[in-house]
Structures are given as structure tokens and as C-alpha cells.
N, C-alpha and C positions, 0 to 999 in steps of 0.2 A: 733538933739537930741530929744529924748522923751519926752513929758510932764512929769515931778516931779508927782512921787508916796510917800505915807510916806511910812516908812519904812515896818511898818508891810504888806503893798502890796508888795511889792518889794522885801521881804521874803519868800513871798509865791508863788511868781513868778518867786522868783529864783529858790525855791523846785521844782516846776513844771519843768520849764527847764530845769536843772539838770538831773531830771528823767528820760528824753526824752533822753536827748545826753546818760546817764547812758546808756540807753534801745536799744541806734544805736549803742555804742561800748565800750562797758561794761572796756576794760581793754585800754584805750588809751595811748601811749606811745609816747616820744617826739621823735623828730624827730634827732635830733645832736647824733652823736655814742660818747661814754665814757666807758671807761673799771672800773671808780676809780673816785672818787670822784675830784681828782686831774685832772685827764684828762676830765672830763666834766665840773670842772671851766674855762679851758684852753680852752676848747671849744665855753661856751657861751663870754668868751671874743672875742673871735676871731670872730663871730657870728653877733658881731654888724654893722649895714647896711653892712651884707650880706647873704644870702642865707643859709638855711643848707646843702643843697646838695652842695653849695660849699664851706662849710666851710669841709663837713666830706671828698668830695677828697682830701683835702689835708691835713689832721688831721690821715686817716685811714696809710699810711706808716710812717708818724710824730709821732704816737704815738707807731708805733712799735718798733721806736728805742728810743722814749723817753717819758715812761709813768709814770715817778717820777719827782717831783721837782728838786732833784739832780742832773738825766739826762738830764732834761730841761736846767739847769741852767749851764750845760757842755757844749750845745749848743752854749753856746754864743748867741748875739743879730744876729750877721752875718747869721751865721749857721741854725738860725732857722727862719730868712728874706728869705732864700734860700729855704725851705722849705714850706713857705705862700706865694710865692711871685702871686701866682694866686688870692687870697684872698684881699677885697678891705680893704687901708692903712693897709698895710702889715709892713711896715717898723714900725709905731709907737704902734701896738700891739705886733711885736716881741718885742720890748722896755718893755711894758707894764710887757708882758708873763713873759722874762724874768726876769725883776725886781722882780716879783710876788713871780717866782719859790725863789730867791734869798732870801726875804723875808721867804718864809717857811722854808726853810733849818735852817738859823741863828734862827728861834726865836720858831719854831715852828717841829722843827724835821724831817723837811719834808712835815708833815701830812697837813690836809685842817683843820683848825677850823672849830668847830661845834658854830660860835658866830656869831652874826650879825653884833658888832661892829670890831670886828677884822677881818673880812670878806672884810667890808669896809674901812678899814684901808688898804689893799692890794692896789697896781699899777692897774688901769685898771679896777677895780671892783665896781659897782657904787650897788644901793639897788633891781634894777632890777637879776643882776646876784650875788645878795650874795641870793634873795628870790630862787632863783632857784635852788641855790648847796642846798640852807638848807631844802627844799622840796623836791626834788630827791635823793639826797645823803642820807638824814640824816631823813627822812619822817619827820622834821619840818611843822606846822600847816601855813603855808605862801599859799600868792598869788601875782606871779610874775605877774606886770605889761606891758604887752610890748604893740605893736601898735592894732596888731590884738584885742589882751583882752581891753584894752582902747574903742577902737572900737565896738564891739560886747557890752561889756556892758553898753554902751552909747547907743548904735540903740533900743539894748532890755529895756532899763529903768531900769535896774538891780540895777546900780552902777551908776548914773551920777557924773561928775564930770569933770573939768578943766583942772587938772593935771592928771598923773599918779599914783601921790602919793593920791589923794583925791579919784579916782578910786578903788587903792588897800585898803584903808582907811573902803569906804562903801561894797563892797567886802566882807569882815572880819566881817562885820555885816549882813549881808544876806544872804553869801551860805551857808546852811546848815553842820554842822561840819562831817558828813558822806560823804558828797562827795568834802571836801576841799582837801584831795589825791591828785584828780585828775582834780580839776575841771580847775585848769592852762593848762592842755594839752587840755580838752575838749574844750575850750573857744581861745585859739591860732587853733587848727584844725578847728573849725568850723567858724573862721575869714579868714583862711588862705584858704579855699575850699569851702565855702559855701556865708559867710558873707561879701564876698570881698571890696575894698574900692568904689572904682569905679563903679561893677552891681555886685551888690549883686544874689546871684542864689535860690530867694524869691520860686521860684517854687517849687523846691525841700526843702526846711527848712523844719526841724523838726519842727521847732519852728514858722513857720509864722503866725498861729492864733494868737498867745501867743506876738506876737510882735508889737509895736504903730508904729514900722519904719515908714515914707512913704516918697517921692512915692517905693513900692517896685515894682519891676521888674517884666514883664511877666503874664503870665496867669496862676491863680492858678489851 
């Protein structure tokens, strides 16, 4: 972890960085497919300790036959096991999913809440994936926390922090409100390709000047 910066460095450090990743991919997009607000909460459920590309094989015909809560919830828990069964605990997210979908029908019309408490009030949906429908779906001012962004803004000194919740906490104090849109995709992509857990690829970073990591990898 980075030596403790106060805040006002670690503000201006985030502007910086920010810029940079702004400057390598201006329009960065996440990686899970969703057609609907609905079908990309179903997604980041399913999402957890696993893969996006294997979460969207089996999401992209799943959702062609069932991209409403209604349809979901027509499924059945079986039906839609049969349909994840590649996807890891498959069995206890179909649970989840369909609980979920259940829940929007009865109280909610169907539709996803635009709330954070009723977000998390859902089966399966913890503060990680209510930040992330309410930022994608809804362009809510959030910052999902997941391993990569933990990560990353721990090495960088951006955000330190303990938890995830202490993460997203100082996060919401230092990026810049221009590039809070985007800065959850930028911050997961450049954990997930760049900033790895294990050798980080220091060589190529945007950001290596700009970074207290060490030891970092290879030759600049």
C-alpha cells in the first residue's frame, strides 16, 4: 500500500490520473453485455467470482429469451440453473436471480429501482452491484467498488483504505466529478489489463511516474 497522502494530494493526483486514462480511452465501456437495466443487474449478479466473458456466454442466449423480470421469473429457479450451469455457483445465483426478478414484479412493476436502499433490499444484490446499476443504468454520481478498483487505488495512493466500503468512501472525495461517469470502468480496465494482482505491466502504465507502487515490474 502507498504511503498516506492528505487529501488535497490525492485529489490532485487523482485529476492527473484520470486525465491520462481519460487521454488512452476516452469513451471506456464495461465489459458485461445488458440490453436494460434489468438485464445488466442480472448480469452483475451472476458476475461474482466469475469471469465476464463467462458470465456474457451464458447471459447472451439467456437473455434473448428472457430480458424482463417477468420472463425471468417464468423461468423458474430450475430453468434458469440450466441455463448458468457453466457459470461458477450457479445453483445459488439462480436462487438469488430469481428471487430478485420475483421481488420486481410484486412491488415494483417489474422495473429496476432507481434507489440505493431498495437496490439492496433485493436477493443477491449487495452495495457493489446496486453502485453499479445506479451508475450505468441510471448515470447515478457512484463508485463501484470491486477487487481490481480496491486494488488500483490502493497501489496509486488515490484512495487507501481497508475495506471496500472505506475505498469507495475516499474515492467520492478525490475523483474529480467530471470524470466520476467513467472513472469505475477506467479503474476496473486498468486493474484488470494493466495493474494486475500478481506482475503488474509497470512498463507500459500510463500512470507509472505518477505511482508510489513498488517494487514495480521490469524496465521502464
Amino acid at each position: 500500500m502507498a504511503p498516506r497522502r492528505s487529501r488535497e494530494k490525492r485529489r490532485a493526483l487523482a485529476e492527473a490520473a484520470f486525465e491520462r486514462l481519460e487521454a488512452a480511452n476516452p469513451e471506456p465501456k464495461g465489459e458485461l453485455q445488458s440490453v436494460n437495466p434489468f438485464t445488466l443487474l442480472v448480469a452483475v449478479v451472476l458476475s461474482a467470482q466469475a469471469t465476464d466473458a463467462g458470465v456474457n456466454k451464458a447471459t447472451k442466449p439467456l437473455f434473448a429469451v428472457a430480458d424482463t423480470a417477468q420472463k425471468m421469473a417464468a423461468l423458474g429457479e430450475e430453468g434458469l440453473a440450466e441455463r448458468i450451469r457453466t457459470i461458477g455457483l450457479y445453483r445459488s445465483k439462480a436462487r438469488h436471480v430469481i428471487a430478485l426478478s420475483k421481488t420486481l414484479v410484486e412491488r415494483y412493476g417489474g422495473e429496476v429501482p432507481r434507489d440505493r436502499e431498495a437496490l439492496e433490499a433485493l436477493p443477491g444484490v449487495g452495495r457493489k452491484t446496486a453502485n453499479v446499476v445506479l451508475s450505468m443504468a441510471f448515470g447515478e454520481p457512484t463508485l463501484a467498488v470491486d477487487t481490481h478498483v480496491f486494488r488500483v487505488a490502493n497501489r496509486l495512493g488515490i484512495a487507501p483504505g481497508k475495506t471496500p466500503r472505506e475505498v469507495e468512501d475516499e474515492l467520492m472525495k478525490v475523483v474529480p466529478e467530471r470524470f466520476l461517469s467513467h472513472a469505475h470502468h477506467w479503474l476496473i480496465l486498468h486493474g484488470r489489463y494493466v495493474c494486475m494482482a500478481r506482475k503488474p505491466a509497470c512498463p507500459v502504465c500510463v500512470l507509472r511516474d505518477l505511482c508510489p507502487y513498488e517494487p514495480k515490474t521490469g524496465a521502464a
